[in-house]
N, C-alpha and C positions, 0 to 999 in steps of 0.2 A: 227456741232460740229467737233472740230480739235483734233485727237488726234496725239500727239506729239513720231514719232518714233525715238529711241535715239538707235544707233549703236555702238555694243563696237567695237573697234578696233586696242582693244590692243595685244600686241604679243599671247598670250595663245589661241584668238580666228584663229590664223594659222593652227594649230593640228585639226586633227579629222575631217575635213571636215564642221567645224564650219560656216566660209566662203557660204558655197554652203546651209546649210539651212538655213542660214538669207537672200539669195537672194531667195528663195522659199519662206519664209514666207513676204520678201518684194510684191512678184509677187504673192500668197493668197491677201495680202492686197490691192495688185491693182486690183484686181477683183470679191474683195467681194462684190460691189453692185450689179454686175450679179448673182452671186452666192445664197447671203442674200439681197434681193431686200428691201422685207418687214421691218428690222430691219434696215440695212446700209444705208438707200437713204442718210441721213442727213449728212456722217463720212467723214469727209476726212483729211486723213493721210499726214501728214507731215514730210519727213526723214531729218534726224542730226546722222552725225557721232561725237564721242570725241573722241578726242587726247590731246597734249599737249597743243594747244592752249585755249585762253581767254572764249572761249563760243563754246557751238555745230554747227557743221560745216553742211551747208544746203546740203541734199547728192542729187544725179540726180540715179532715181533709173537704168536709164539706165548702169551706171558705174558699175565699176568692183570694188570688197570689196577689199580692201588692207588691211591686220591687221598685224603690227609690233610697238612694241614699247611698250610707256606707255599710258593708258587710267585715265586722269584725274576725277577721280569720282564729284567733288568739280563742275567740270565744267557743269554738269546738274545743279546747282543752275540757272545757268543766264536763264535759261530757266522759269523756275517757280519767279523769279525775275521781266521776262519781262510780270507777270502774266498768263502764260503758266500753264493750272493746268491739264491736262492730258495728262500723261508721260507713252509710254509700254517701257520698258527697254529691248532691245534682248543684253543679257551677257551670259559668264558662271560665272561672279560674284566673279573671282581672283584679289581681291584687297585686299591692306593690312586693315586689322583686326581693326588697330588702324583710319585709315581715314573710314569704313566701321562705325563705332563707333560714329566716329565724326559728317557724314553726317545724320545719323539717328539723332543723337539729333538736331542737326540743321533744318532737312526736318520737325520736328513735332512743328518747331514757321511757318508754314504754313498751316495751317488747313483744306482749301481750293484744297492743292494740291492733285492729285491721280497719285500715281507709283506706275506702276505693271511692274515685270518683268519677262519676260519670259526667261527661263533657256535651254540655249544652251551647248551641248555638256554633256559627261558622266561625263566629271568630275567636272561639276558645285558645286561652293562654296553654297548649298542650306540655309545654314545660314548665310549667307552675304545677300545671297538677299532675307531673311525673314528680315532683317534688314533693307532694305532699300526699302522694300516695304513698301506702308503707308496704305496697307489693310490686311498687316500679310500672305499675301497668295503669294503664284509664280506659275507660271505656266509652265509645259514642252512645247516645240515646237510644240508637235503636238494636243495641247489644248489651241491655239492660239486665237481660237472664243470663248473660254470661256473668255479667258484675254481682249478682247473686248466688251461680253458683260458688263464686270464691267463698263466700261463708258458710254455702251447703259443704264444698270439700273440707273445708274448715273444720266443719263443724263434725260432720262423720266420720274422720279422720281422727276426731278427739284431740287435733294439733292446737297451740297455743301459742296464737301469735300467726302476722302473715307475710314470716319472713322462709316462706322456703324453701326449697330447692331451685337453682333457676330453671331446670327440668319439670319442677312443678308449675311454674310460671308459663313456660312456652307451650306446654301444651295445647 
């Protein structure tokens, strides 16, 4: 199972040492099959950063995170486009309100798709990215294996799609 990391890397993720835990939680996810043997054998991660360009940009987790600019929200589509259906998002989820709005009506003509995003930094938008989660749920940085196990139950489950039960949600 692929699941699909998507890197903000827009200017807001410069502050706070944002930068420095999405390369720690990159470097968790390179070593979770050591780690969670029994759960993880099957996962493997796939990095994209977005920026201003046409689709997510394939990252080399060796590189160094550069965050300036604008982060195109719009451009996680081509991702779930190219049938790409799990998506962890690491933002703090500063985008404007009105394309936050947008993208959720748009991500729910995919039914299919699962985006979770894990919320970096203190001053994360937590309702941007209840918005644009498609399981209603986000998760902090440091509950990073939980934001995975969604696509572990996902995916053992054989379910399609991570629209639930909300009993599967609260759990």
């Amino acid at each position: 199972m692929n699941i699909n990391v998507i890197i903000d890397t827009s200017g807001s993720m410069a502050c706070m040492a944002k930068t420095y835990i999405i390369r720690s939680l990159i470097k968790f996810c390179c070593n979770i099959s050591d780690i969670h043997n029994e759960l993880c054998s099957d996962i493997s991660f796939i990095y994209y950063t977005i920026d201003n360009s046409n689709a997510p940009v394939l990252f080399d987790c060796k590189n160094e995170i550069k965050a300036s600019g604008n982060s195109e929200l719009f451009n996680i589509k081509k991702l779930y486009d190219d049938n790409e259906k799990n998506i962890m998002f690491l933002t703090d989820g500063r985008f404007d309100p009105k394309t936050v709005k947008e993208f959720a009506q748009n991500a729910a003509n995919y039914p299919d798709i699962c985006i979770v995003p894990v919320a970096i930094g203190a001053d994360t938008d937590e309702y941007a990215l209840k918005d644009i989660s498609t399981c209603k749920k986000i998760f902090r940085s440091e509950d990073i294996m939980q934001a995975i196990e969604i696509f572990i139950s996902k995916f053992s489950s054989g379910g399609s799609g991570a629209n639930g039960s909300q009993e599967d949600w609260d759990a």
